[in-house]
PyMOL commands that place a pseudoatom at each C-alpha (Angstrom):
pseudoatom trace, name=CA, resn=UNK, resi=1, chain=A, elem=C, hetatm=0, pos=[-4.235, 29.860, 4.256]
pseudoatom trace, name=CA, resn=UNK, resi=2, chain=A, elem=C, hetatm=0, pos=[-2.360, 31.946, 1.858]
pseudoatom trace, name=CA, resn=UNK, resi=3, chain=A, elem=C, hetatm=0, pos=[-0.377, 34.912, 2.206]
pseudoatom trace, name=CA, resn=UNK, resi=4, chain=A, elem=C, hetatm=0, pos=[1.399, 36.329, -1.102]
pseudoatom trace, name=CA, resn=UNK, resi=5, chain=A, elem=C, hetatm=0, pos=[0.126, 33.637, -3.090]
pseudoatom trace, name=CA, resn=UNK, resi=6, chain=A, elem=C, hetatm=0, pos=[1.965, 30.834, -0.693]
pseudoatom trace, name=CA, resn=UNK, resi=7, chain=A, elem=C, hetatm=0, pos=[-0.075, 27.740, -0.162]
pseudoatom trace, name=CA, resn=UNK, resi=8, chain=A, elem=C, hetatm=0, pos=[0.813, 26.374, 3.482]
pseudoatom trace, name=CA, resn=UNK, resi=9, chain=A, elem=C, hetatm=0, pos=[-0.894, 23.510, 3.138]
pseudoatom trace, name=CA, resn=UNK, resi=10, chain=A, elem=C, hetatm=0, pos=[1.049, 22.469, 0.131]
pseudoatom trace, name=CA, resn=UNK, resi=11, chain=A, elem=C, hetatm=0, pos=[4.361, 23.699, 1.349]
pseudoatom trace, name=CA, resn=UNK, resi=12, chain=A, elem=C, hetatm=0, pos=[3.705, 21.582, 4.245]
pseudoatom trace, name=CA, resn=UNK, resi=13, chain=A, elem=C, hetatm=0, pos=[3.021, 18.094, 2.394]
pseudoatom trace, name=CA, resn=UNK, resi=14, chain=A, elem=C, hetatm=0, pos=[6.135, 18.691, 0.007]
pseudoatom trace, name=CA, resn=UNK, resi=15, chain=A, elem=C, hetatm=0, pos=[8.444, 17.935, 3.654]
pseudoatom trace, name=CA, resn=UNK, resi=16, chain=A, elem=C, hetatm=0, pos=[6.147, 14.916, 4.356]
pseudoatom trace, name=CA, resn=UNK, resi=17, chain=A, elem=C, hetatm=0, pos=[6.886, 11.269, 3.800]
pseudoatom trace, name=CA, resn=UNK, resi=18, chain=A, elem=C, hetatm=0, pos=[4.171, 9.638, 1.776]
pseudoatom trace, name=CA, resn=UNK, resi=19, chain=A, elem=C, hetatm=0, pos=[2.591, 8.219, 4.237]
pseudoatom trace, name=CA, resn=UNK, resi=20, chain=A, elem=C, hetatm=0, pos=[2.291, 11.651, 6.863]
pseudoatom trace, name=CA, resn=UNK, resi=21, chain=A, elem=C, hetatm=0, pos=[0.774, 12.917, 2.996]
pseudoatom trace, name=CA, resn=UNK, resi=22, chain=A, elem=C, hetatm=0, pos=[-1.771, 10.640, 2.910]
pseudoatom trace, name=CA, resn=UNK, resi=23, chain=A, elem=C, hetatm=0, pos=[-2.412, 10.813, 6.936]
pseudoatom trace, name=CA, resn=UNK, resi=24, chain=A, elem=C, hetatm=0, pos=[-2.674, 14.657, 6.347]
pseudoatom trace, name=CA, resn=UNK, resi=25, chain=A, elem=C, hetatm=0, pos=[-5.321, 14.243, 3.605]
pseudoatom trace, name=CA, resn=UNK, resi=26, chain=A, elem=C, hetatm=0, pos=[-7.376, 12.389, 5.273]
pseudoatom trace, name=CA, resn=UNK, resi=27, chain=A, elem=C, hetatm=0, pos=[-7.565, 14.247, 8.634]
pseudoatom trace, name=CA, resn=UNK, resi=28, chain=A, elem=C, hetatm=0, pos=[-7.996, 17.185, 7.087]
pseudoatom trace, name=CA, resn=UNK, resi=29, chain=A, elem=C, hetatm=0, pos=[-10.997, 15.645, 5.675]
pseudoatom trace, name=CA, resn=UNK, resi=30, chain=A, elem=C, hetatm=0, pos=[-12.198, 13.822, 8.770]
pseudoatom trace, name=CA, resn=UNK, resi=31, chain=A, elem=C, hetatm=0, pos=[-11.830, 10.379, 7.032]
pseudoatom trace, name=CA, resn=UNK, resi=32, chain=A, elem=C, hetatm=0, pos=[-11.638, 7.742, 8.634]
pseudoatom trace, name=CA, resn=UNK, resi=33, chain=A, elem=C, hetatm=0, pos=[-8.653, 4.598, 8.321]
pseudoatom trace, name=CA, resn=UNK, resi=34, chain=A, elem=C, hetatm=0, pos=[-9.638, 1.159, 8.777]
pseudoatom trace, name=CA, resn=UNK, resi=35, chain=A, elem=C, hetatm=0, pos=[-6.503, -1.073, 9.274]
pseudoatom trace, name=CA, resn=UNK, resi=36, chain=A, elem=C, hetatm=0, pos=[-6.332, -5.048, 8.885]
pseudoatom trace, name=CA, resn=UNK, resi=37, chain=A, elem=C, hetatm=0, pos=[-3.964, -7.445, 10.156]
pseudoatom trace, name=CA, resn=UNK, resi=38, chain=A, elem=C, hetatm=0, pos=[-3.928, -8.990, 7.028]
pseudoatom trace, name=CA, resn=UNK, resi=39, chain=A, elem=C, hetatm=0, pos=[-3.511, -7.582, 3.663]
pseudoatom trace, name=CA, resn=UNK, resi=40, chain=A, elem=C, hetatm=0, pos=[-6.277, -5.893, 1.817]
pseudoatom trace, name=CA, resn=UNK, resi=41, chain=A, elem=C, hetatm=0, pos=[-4.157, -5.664, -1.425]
pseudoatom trace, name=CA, resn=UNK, resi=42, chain=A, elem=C, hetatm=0, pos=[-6.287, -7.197, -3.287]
pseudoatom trace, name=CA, resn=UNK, resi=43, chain=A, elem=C, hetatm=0, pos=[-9.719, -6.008, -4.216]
pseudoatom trace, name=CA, resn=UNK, resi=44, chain=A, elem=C, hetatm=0, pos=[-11.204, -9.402, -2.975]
pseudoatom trace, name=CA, resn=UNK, resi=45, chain=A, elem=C, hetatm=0, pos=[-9.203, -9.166, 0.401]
pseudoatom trace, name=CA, resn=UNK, resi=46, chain=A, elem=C, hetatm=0, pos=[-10.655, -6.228, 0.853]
pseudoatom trace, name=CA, resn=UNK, resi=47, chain=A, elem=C, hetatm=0, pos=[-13.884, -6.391, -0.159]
pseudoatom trace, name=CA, resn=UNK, resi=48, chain=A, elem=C, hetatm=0, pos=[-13.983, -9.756, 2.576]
pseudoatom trace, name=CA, resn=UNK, resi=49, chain=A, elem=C, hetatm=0, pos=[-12.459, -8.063, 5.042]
pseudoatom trace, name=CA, resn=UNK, resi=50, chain=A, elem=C, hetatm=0, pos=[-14.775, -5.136, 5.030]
pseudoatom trace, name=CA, resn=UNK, resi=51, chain=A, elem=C, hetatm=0, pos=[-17.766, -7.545, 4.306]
pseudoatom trace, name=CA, resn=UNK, resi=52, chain=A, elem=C, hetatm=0, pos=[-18.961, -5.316, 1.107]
pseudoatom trace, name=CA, resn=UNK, resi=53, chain=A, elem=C, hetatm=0, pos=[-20.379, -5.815, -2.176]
pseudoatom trace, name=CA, resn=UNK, resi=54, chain=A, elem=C, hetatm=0, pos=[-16.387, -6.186, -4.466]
pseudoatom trace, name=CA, resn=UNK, resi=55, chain=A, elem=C, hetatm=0, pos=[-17.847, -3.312, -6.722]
pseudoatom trace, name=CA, resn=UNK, resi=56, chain=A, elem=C, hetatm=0, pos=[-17.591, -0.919, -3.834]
pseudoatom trace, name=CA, resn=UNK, resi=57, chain=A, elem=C, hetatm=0, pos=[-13.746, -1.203, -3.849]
pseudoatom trace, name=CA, resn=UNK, resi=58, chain=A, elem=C, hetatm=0, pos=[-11.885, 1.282, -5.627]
pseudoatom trace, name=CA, resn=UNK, resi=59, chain=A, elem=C, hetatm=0, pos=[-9.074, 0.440, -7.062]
pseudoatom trace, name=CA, resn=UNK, resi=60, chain=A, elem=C, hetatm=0, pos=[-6.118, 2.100, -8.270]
pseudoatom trace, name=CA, resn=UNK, resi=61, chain=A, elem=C, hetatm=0, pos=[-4.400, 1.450, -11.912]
pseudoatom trace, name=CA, resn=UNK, resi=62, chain=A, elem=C, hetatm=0, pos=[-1.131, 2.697, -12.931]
pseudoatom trace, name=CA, resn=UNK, resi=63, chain=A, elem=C, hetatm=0, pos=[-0.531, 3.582, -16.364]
pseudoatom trace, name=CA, resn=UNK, resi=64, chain=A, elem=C, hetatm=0, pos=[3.141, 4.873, -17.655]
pseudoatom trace, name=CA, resn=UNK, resi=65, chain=A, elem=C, hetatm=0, pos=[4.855, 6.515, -20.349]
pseudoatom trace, name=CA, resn=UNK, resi=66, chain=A, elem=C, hetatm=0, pos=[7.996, 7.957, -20.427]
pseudoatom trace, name=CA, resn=UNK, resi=67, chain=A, elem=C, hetatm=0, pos=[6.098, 11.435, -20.116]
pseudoatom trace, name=CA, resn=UNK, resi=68, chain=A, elem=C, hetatm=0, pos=[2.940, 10.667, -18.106]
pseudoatom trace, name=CA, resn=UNK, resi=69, chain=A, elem=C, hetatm=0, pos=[1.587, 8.934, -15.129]
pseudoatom trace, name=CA, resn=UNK, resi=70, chain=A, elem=C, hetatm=0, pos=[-1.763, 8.319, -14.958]
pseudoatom trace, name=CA, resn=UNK, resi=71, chain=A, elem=C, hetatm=0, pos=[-3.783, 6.448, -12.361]
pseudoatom trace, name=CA, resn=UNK, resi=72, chain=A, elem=C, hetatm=0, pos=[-7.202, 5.489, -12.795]
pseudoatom trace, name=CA, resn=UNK, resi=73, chain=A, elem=C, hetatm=0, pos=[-9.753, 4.587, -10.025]
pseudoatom trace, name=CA, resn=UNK, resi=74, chain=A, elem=C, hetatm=0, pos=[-12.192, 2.255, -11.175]
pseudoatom trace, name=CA, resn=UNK, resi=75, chain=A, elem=C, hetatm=0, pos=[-14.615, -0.455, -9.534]
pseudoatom trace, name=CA, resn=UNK, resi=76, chain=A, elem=C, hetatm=0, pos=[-12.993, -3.581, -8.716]
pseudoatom trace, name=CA, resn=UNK, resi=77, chain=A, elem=C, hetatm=0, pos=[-15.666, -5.212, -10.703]
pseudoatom trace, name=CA, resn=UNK, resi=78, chain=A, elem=C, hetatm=0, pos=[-14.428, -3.151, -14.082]
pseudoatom trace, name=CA, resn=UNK, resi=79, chain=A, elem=C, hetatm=0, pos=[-11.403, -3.731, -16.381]
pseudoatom trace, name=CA, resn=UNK, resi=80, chain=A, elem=C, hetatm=0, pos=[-9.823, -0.846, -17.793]
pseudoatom trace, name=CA, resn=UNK, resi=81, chain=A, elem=C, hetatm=0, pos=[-9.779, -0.839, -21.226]
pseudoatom trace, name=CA, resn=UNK, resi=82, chain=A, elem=C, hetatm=0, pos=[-6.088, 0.815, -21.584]
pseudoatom trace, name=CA, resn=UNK, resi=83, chain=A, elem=C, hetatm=0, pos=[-7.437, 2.249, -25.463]
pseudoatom trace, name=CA, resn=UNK, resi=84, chain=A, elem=C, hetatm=0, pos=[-9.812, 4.432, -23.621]
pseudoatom trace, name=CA, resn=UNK, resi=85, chain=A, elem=C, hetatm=0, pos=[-7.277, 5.776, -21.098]
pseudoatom trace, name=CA, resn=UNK, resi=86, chain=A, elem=C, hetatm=0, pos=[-4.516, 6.143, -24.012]
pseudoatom trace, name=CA, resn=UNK, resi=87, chain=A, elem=C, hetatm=0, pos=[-7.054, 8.313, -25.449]
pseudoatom trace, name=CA, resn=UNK, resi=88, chain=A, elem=C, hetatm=0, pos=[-8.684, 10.215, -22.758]
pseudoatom trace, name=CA, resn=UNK, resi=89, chain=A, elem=C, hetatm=0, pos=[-5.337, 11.111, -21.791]
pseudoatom trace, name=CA, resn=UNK, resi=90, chain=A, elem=C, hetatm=0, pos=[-4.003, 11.595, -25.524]
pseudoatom trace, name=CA, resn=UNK, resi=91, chain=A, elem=C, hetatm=0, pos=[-0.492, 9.946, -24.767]
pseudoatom trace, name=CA, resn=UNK, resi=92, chain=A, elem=C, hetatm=0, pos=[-0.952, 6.417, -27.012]
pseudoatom trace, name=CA, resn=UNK, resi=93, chain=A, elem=C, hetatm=0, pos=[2.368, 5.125, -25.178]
pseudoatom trace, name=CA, resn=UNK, resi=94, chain=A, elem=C, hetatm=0, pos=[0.689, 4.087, -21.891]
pseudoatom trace, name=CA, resn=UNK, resi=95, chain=A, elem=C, hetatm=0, pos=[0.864, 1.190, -20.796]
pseudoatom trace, name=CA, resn=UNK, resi=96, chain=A, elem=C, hetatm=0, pos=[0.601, -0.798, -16.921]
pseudoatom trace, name=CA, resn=UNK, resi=97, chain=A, elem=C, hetatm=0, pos=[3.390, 0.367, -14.858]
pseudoatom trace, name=CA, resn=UNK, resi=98, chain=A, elem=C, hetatm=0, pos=[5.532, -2.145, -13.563]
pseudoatom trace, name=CA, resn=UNK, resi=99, chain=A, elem=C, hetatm=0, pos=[6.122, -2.251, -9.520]
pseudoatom trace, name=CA, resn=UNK, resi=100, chain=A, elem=C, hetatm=0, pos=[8.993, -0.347, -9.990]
pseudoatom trace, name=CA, resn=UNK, resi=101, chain=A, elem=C, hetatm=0, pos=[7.635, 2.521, -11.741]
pseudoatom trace, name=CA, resn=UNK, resi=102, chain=A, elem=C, hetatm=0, pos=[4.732, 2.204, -9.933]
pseudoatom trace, name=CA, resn=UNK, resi=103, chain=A, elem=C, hetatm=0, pos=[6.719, 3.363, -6.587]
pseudoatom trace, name=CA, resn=UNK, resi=104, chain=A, elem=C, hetatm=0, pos=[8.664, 5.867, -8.285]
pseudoatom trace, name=CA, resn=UNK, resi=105, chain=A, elem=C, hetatm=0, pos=[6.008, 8.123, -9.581]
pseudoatom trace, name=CA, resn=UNK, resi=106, chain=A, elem=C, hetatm=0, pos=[3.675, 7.641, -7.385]
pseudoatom trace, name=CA, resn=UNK, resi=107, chain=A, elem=C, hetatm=0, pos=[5.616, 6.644, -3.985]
pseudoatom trace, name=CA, resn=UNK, resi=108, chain=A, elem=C, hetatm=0, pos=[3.094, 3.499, -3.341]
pseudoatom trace, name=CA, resn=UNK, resi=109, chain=A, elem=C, hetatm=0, pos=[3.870, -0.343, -3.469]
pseudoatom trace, name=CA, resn=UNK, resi=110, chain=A, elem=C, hetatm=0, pos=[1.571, -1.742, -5.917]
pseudoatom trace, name=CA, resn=UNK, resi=111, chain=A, elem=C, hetatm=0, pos=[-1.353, -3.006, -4.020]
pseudoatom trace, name=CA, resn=UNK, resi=112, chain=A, elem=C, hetatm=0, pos=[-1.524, -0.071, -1.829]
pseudoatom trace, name=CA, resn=UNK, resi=113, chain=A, elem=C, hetatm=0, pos=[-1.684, 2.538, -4.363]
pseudoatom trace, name=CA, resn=UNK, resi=114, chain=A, elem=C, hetatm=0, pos=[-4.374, 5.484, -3.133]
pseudoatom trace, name=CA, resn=UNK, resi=115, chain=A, elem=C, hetatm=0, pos=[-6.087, 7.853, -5.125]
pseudoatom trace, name=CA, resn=UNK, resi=116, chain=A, elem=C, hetatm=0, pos=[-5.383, 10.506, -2.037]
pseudoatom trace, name=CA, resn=UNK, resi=117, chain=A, elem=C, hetatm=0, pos=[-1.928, 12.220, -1.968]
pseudoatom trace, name=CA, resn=UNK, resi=118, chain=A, elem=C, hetatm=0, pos=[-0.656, 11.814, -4.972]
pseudoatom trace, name=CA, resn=UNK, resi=119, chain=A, elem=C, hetatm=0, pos=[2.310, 13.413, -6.362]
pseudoatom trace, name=CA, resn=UNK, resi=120, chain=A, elem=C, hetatm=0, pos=[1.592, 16.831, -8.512]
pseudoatom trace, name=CA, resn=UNK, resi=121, chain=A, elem=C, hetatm=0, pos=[2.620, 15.481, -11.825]
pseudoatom trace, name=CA, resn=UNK, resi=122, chain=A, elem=C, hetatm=0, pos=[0.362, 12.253, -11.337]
pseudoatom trace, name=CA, resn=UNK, resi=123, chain=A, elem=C, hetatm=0, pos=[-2.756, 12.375, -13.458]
pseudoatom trace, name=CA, resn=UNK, resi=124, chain=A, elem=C, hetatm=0, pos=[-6.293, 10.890, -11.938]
pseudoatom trace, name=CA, resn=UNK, resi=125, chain=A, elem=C, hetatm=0, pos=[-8.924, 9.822, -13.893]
pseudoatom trace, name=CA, resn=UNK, resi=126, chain=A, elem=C, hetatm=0, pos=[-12.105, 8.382, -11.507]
pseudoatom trace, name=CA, resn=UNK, resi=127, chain=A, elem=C, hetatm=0, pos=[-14.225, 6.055, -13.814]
pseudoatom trace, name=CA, resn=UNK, resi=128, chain=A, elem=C, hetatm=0, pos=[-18.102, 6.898, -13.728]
pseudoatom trace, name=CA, resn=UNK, resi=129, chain=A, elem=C, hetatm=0, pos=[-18.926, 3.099, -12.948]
pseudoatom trace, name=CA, resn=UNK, resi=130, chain=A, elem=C, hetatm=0, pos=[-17.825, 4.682, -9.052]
pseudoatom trace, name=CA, resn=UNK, resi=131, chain=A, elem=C, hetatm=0, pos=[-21.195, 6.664, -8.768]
pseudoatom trace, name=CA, resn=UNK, resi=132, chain=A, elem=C, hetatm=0, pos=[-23.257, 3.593, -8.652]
pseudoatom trace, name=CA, resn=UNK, resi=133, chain=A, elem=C, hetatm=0, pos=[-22.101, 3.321, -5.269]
pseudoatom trace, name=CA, resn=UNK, resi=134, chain=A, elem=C, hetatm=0, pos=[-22.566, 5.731, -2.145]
pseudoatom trace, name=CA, resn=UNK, resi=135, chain=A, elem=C, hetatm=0, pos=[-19.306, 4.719, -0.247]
pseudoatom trace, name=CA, resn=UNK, resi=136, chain=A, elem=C, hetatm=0, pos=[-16.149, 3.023, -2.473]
pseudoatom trace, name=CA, resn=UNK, resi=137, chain=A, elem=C, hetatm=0, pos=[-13.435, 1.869, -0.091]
pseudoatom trace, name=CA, resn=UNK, resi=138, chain=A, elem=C, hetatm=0, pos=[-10.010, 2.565, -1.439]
pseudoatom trace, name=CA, resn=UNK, resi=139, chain=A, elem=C, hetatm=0, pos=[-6.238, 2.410, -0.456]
pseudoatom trace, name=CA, resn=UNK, resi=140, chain=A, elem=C, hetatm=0, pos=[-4.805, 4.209, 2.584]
pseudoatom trace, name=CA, resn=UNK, resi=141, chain=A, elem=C, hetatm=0, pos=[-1.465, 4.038, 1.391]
pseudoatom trace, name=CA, resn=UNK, resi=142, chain=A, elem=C, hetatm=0, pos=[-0.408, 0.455, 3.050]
pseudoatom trace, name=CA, resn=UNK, resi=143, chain=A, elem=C, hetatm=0, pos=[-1.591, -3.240, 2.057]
pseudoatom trace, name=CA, resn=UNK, resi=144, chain=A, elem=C, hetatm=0, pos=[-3.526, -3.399, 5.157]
pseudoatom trace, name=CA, resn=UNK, resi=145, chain=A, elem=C, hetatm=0, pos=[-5.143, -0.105, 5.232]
pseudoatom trace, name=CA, resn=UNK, resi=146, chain=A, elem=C, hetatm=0, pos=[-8.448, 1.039, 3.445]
pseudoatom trace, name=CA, resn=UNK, resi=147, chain=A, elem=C, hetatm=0, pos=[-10.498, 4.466, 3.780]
pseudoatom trace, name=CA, resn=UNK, resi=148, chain=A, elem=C, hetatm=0, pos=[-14.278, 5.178, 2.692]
pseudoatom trace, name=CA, resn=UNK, resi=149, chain=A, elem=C, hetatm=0, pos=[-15.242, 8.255, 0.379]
pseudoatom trace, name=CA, resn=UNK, resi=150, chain=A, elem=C, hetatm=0, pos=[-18.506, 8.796, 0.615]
pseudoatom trace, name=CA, resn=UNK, resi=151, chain=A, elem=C, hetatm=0, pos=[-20.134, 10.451, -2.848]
pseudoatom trace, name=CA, resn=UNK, resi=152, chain=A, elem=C, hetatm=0, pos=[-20.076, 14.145, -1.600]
pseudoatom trace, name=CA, resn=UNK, resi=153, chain=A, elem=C, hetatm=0, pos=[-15.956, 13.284, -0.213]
pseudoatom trace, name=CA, resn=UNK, resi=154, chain=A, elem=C, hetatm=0, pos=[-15.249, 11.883, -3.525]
pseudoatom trace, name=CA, resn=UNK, resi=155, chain=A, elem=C, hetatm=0, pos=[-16.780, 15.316, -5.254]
pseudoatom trace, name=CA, resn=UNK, resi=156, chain=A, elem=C, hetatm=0, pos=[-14.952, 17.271, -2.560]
pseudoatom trace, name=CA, resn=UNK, resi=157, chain=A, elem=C, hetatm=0, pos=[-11.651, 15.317, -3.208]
pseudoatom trace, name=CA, resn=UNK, resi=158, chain=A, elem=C, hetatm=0, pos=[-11.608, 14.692, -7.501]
pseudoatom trace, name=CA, resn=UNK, resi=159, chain=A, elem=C, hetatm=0, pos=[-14.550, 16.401, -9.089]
pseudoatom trace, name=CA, resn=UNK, resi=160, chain=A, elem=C, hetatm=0, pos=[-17.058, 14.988, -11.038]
pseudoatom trace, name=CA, resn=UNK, resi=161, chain=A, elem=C, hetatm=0, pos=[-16.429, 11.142, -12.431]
pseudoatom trace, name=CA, resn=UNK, resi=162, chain=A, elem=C, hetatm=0, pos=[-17.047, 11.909, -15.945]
pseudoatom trace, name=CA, resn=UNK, resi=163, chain=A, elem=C, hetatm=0, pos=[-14.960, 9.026, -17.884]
pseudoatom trace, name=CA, resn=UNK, resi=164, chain=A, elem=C, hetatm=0, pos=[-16.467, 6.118, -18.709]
pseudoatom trace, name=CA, resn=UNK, resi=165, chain=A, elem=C, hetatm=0, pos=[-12.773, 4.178, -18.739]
pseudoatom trace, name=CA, resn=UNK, resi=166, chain=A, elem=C, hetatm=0, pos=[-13.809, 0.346, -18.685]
pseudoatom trace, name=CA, resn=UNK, resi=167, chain=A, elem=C, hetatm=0, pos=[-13.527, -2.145, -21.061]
pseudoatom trace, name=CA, resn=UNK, resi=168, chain=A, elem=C, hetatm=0, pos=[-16.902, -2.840, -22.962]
for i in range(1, 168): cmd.bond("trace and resi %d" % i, "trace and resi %d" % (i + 1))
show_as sticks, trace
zoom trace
């Protein structure tokens, strides 16, 4: 959908609101949103209110600089071992964003972060760990609000999972 180099689609999400972004991403890729009445913030909310293994949640990690943004998605059952990211990502000033910082470069709440939709200058790192599992549930974009990738989605969507990015 291109016509002198012009990407519609992406022209399109820069007028969108983060959450019409994320809704656009995952229609486009016929995902499906499972919403809760109560939060699923937290990788064990989640994980109980989908009744799944708690390795099969994704979740979302926000590193900062003052340069960089990085999120990494990694098992709910892994730590991430900030040295590794620091040096994957060769900026050795990272360090957890704060809820703040989290909205502002990414435009999610902590707790609803999702690896879908994020903004251009947002790096993603998915941590290997991921491929032991067919389907990883991850953030929608709300606290109540979870989506499944299957493997072949999450290829489609990030690429190959080729750091290993937990803690030892």
């Amino acid at each position: 959908m291109s016509t002198l180099g012009i990407n519609y689609f992406h022209l399109l999400r820069l007028k969108m609101s983060q959450p019409d972004q994320v809704n656009f991403d995952i229609a486009k890729h016929n995902l499906e949103v499972v919403d809760f009445s109560d939060s699923t913030a937290t990788s064990l909310d989640a994980s109980r209110a989908l009744g799944v293994e708690i390795g099969a949640i994704g979740k979302s990690i926000v590193f900062v600089s003052d340069s960089s943004t990085v999120v990494v998605l990694i098992s709910a059952i892994k730590r991430v071992s900030r040295d590794k990211v620091r040096l994957v990502h060769g900026d050795l000033k990272l360090r957890i964003g704060s809820p703040a910082l989290v909205h502002q470069r990414t435009n999610y709440s902590v707790g609803a972060v999702s690896p879908l939709s994020l903004p251009d200058e947002v790096t993603l790192f998915v941590d290997s760990a991921l491929e032991d599992f067919d389907v990883v549930w991850v953030s929608a974009g709300t606290p109540t609000s979870v989506v499944a990738l299957n493997r072949s989605v999450r290829m489609e969507l990030f690429g190959p999972a080729r750091y290993e990015l937990a803690e030892d």
